[in-house]
C-alpha positions as protocol buffer text, in pm:
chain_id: "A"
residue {
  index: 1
  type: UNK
  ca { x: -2530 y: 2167 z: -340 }
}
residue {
  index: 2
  type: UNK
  ca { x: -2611 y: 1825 z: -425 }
}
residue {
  index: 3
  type: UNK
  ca { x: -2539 y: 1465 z: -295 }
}
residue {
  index: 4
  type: UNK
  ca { x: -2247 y: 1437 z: -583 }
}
residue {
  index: 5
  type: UNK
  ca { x: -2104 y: 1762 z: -490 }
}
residue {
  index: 6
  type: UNK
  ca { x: -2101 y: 1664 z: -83 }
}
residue {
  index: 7
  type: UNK
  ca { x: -1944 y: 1320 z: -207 }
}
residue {
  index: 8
  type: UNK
  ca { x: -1638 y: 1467 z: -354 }
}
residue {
  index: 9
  type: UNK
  ca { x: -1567 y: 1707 z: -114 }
}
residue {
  index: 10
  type: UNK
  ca { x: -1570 y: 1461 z: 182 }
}
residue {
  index: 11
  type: UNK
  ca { x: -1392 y: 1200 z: -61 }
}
residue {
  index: 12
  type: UNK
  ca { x: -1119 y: 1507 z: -134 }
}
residue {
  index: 13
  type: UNK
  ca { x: -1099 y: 1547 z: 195 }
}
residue {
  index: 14
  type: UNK
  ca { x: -1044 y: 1212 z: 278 }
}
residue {
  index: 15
  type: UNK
  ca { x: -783 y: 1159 z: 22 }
}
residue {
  index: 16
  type: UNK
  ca { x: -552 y: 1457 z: 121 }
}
residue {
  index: 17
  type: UNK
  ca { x: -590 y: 1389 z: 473 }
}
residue {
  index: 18
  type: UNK
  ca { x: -502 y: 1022 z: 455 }
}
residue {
  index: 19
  type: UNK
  ca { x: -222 y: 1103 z: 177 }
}
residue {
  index: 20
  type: UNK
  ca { x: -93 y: 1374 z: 455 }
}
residue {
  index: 21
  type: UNK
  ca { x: -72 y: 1113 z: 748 }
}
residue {
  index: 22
  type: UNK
  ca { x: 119 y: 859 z: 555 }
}
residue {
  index: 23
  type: UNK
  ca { x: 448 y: 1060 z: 555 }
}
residue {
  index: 24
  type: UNK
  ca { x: 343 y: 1157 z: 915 }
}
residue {
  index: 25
  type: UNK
  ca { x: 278 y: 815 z: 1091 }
}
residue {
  index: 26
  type: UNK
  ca { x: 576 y: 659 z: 1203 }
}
residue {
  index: 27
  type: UNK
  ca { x: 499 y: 279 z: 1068 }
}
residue {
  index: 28
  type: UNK
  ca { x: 567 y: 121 z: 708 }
}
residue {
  index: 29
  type: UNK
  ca { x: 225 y: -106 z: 743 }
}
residue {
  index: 30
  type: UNK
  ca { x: 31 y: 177 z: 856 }
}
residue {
  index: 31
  type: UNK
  ca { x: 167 y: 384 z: 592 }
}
residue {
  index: 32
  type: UNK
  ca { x: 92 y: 114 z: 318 }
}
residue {
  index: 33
  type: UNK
  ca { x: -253 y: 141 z: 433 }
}
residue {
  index: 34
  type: UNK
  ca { x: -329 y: 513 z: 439 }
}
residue {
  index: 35
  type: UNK
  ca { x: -192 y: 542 z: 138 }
}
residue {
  index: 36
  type: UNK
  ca { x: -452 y: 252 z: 8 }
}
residue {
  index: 37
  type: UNK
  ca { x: -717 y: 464 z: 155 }
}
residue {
  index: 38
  type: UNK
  ca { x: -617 y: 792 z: -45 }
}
residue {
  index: 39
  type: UNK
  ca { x: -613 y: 572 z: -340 }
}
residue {
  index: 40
  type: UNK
  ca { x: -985 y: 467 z: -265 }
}
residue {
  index: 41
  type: UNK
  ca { x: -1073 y: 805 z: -209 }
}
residue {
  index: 42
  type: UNK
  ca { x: -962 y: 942 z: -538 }
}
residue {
  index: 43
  type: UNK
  ca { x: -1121 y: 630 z: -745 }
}
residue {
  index: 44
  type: UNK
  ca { x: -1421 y: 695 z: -580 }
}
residue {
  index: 45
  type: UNK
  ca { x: -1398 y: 1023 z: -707 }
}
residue {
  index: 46
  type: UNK
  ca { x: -1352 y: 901 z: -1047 }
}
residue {
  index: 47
  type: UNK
  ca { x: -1620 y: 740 z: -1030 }
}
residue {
  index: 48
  type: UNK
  ca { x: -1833 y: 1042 z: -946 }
}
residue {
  index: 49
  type: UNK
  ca { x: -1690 y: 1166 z: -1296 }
}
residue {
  index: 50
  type: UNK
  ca { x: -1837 y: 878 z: -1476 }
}
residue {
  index: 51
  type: UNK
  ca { x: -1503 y: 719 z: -1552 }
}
residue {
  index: 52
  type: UNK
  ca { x: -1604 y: 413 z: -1433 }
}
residue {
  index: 53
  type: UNK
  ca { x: -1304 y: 211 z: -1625 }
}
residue {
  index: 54
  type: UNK
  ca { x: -1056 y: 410 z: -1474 }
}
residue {
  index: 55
  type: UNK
  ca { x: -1212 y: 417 z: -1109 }
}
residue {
  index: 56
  type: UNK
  ca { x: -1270 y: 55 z: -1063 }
}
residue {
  index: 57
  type: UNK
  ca { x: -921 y: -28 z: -1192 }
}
residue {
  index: 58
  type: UNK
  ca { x: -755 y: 182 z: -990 }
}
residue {
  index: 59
  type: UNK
  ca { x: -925 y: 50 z: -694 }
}
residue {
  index: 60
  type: UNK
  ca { x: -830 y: -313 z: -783 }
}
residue {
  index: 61
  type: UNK
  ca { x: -463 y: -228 z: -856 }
}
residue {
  index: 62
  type: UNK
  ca { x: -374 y: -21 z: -518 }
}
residue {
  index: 63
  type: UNK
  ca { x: -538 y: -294 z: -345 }
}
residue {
  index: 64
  type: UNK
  ca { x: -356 y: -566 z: -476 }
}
residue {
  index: 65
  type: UNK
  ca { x: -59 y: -355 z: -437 }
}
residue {
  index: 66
  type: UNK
  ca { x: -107 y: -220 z: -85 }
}
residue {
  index: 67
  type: UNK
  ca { x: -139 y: -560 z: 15 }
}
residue {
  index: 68
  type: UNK
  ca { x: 112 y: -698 z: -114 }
}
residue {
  index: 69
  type: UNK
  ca { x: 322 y: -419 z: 4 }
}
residue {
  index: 70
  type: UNK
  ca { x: 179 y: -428 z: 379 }
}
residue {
  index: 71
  type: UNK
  ca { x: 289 y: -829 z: 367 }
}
residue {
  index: 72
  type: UNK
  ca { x: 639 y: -784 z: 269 }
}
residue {
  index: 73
  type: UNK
  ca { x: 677 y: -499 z: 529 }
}
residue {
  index: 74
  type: UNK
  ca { x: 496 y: -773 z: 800 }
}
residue {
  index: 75
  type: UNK
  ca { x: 752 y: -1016 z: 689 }
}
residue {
  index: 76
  type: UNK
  ca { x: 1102 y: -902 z: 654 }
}
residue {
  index: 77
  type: UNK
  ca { x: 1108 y: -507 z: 808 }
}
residue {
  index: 78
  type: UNK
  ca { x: 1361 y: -529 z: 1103 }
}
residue {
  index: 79
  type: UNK
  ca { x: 1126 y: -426 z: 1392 }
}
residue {
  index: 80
  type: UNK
  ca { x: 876 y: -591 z: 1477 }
}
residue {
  index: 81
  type: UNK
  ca { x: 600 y: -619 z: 1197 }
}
residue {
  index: 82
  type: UNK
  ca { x: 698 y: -291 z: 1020 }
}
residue {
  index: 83
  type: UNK
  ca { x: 515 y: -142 z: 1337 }
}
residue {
  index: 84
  type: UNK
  ca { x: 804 y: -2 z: 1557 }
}
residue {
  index: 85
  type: UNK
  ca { x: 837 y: 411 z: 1573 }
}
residue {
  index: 86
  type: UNK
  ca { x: 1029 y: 416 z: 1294 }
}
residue {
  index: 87
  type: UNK
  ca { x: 1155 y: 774 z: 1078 }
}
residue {
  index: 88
  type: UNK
  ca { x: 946 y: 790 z: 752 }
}
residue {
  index: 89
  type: UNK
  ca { x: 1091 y: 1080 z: 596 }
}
residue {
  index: 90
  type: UNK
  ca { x: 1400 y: 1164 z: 503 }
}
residue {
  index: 91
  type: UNK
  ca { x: 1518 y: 1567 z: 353 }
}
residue {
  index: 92
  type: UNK
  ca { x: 1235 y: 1710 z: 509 }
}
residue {
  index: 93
  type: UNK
  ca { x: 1224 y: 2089 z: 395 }
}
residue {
  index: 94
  type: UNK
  ca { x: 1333 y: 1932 z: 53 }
}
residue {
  index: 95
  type: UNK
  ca { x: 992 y: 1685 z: 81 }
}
residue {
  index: 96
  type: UNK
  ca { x: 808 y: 1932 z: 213 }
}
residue {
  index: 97
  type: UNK
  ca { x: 893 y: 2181 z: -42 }
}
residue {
  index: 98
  type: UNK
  ca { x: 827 y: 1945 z: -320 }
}
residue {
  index: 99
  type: UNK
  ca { x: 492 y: 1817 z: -225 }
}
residue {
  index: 100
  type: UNK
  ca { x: 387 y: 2192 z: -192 }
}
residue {
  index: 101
  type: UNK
  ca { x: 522 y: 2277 z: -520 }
}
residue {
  index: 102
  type: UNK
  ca { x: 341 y: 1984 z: -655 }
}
residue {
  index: 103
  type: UNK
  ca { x: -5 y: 2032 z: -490 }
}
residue {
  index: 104
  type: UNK
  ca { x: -30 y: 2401 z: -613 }
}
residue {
  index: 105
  type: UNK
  ca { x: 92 y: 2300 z: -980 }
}
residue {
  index: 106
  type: UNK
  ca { x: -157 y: 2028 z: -1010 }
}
residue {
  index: 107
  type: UNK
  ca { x: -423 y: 2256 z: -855 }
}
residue {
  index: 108
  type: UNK
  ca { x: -362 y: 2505 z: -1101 }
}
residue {
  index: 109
  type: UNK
  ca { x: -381 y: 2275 z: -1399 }
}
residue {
  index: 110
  type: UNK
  ca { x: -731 y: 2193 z: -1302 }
}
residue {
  index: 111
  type: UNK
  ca { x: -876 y: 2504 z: -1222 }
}
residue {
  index: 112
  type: UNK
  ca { x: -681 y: 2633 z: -1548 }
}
residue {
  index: 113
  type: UNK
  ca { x: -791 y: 2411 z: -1810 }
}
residue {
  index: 114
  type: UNK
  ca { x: -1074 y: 2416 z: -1995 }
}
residue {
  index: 115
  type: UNK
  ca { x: -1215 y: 2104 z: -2017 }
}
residue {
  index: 116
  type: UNK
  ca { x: -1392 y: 1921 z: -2352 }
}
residue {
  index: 117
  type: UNK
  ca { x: -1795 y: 1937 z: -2280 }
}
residue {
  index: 118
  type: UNK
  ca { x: -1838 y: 1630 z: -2509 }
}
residue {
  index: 119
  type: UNK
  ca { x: -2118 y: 1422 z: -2405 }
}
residue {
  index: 120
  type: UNK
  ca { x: -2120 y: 1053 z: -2479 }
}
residue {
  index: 121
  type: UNK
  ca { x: -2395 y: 862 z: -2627 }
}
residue {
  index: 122
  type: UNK
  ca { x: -2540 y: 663 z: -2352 }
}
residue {
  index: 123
  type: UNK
  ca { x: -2588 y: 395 z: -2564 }
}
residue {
  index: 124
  type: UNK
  ca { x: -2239 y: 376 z: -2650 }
}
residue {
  index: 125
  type: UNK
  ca { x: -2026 y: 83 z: -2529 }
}
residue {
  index: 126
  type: UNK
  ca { x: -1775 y: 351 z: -2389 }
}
residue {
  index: 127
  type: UNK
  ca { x: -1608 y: 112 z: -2085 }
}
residue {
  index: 128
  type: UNK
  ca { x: -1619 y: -219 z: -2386 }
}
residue {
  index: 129
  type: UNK
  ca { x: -1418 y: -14 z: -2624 }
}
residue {
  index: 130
  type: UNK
  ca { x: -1146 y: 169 z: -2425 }
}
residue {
  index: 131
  type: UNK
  ca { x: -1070 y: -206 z: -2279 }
}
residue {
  index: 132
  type: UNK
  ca { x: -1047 y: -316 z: -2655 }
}
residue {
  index: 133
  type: UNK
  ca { x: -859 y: -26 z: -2685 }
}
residue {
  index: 134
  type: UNK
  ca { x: -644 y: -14 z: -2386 }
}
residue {
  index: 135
  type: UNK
  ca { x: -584 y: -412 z: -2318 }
}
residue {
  index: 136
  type: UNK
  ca { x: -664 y: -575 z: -2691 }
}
residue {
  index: 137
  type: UNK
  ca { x: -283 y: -641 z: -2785 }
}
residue {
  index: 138
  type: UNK
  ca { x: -155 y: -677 z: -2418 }
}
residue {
  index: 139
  type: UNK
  ca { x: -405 y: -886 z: -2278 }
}
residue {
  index: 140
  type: UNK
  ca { x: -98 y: -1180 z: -2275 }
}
residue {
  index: 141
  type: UNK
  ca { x: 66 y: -936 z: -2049 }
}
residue {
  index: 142
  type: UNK
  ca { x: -194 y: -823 z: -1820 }
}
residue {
  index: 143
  type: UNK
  ca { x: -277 y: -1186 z: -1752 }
}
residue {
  index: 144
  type: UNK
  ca { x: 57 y: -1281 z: -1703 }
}
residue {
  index: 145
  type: UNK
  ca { x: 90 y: -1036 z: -1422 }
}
residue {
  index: 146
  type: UNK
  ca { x: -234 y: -1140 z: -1280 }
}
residue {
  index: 147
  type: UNK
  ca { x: -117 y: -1481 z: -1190 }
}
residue {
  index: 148
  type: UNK
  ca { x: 213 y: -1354 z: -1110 }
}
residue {
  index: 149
  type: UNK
  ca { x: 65 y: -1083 z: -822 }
}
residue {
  index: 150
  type: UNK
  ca { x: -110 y: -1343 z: -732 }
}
residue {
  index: 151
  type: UNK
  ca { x: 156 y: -1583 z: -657 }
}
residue {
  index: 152
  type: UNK
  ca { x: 340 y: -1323 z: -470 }
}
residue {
  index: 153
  type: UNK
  ca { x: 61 y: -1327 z: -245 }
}
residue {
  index: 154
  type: UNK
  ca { x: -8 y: -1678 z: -151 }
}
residue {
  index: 155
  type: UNK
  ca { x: 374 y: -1675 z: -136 }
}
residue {
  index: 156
  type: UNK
  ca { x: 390 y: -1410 z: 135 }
}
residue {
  index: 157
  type: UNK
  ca { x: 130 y: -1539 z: 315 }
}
residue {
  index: 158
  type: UNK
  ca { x: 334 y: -1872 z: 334 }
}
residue {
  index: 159
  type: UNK
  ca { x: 603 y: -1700 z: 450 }
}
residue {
  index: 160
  type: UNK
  ca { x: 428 y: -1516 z: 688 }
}
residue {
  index: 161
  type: UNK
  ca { x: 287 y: -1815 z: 823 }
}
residue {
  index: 162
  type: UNK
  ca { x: 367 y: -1993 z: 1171 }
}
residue {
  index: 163
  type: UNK
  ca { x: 746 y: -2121 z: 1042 }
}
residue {
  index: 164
  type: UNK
  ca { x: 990 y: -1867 z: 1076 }
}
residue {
  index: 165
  type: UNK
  ca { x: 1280 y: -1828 z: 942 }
}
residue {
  index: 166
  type: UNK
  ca { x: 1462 y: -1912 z: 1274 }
}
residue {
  index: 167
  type: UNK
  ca { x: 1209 y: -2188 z: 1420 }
}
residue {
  index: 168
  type: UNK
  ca { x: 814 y: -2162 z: 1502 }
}
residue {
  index: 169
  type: UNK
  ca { x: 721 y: -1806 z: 1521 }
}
residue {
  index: 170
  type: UNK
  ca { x: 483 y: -1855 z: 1817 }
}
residue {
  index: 171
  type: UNK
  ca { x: 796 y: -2057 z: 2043 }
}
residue {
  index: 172
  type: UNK
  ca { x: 971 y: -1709 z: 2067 }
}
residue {
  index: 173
  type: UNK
  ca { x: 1253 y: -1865 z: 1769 }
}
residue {
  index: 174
  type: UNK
  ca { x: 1600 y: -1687 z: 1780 }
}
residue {
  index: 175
  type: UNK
  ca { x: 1822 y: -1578 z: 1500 }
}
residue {
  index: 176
  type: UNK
  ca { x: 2165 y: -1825 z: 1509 }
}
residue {
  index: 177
  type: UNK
  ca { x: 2526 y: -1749 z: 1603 }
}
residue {
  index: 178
  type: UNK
  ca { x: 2759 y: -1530 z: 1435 }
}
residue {
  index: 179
  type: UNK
  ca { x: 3032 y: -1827 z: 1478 }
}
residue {
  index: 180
  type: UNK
  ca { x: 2915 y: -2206 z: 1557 }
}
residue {
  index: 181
  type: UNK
  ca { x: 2783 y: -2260 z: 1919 }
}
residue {
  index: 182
  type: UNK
  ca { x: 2752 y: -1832 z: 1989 }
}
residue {
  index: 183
  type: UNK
  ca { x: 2556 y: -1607 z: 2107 }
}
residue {
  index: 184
  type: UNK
  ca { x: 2237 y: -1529 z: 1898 }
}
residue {
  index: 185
  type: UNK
  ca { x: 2272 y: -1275 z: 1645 }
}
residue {
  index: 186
  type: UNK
  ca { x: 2085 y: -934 z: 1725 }
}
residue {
  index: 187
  type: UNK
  ca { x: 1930 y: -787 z: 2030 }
}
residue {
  index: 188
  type: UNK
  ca { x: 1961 y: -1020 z: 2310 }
}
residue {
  index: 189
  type: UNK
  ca { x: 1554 y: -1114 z: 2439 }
}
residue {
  index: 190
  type: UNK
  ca { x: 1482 y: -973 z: 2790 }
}
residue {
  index: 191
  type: UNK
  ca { x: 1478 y: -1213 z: 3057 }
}
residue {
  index: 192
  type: UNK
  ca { x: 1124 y: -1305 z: 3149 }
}
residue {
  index: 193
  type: UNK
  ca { x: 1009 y: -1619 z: 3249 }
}
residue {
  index: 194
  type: UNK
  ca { x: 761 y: -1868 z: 3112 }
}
residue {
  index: 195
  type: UNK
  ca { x: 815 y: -2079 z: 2810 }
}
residue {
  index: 196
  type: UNK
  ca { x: 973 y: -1860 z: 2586 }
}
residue {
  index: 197
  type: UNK
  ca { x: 1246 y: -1769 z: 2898 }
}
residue {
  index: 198
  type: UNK
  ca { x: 1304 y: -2168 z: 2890 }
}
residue {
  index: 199
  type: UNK
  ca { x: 1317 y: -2121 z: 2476 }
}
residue {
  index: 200
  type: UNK
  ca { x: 1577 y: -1878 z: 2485 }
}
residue {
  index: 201
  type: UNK
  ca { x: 1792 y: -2083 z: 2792 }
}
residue {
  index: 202
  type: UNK
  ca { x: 1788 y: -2348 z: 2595 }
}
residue {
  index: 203
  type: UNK
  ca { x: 1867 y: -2166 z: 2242 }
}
């Protein structure tokens, strides 16, 4: 057994582990990243199948996404930073069955087939040409949603940043009234004192 063949069995291992966990763990954020890291995993394994294209894309795209996903859940989940015990699955036997039904076809489909033996020329501009290929009359597009992922981004960050919706994040800012002059919206904060005790006197 070789390097290669000890690198994709950790990396498979990885992958389904860390896929299993995020419908186990009991936070959106910490979902968003497990499920990045089972993405990882299986480019990386790509990779080892000298796919190169494929690997490094996929990479790049559940990273950006991930992100993007993690910041959303940071800014507007209802507890606390998407990191409250929180219920991630819903139907379980029905999930459960599924995913089962799922592993077992996909496993099958790979053990069953009989794969092409067709080896490339290395001299042949393999990765060049299936961009060409791939992204030659879409390249408008792909560059469009480039700039518009990353907009998202800087926007959530902005968002995310010390102003709140309701007031400085870091002055312990409250939600307002149902009705002019009430009580704030939501759970009341506990009594503590200190400067966000005076904050919410004075809210």
């Amino acid at each position: 057994m070789g390097l290669i063949d000890i690198a994709f069995i950790l990396l498979s291992a990885v992958a389904v582990i860390s896929g299993w966990r995020v419908f186990v763990t009991d936070s959106m954020v910490r979902a968003s990243f497990l499920l990045l890291l089972s993405f990882v995993a299986v480019a990386l394994i790509i990779l080892l199948m000298a796919a190169p294209y494929i690997g490094v894309a996929t990479i790049f795209m559940m990273a950006v996404e991930m992100m993007v996903m993690a910041l959303f859940m940071v800014m507007f989940m209802m507890n606390p930073a998407g990191l409250n015990p929180m219920m991630m699955v819903h139907q379980n036997r029905f999930a459960i069955g599924a995913g089962v039904v799922a592993f077992a076809g996909l496993s099958l489909a790979a053990l069953a087939t009989d794969f092409v033996d067709n080896r490339v020329d290395p001299a042949k501009r393999v990765v060049h040409d299936l961009g060409i290929e791939l992204l030659g009359p879409s390249m408008l597009t792909f560059e469009t949603a480039g700039v518009t992922l990353l907009a998202t981004m800087v926007g959530a960050v902005v968002l995310s940043a010390r102003s709140g919706r309701f007031g400085a994040s870091d002055e312990g800012s409250l939600p307002p009234g149902l009705e002019p002059g009430g009580e704030p919206a939501g759970r009341k904060p506990e009594e503590s004192g200190g400067h966000h005790h005076h904050h919410h006197m004075h809210g």
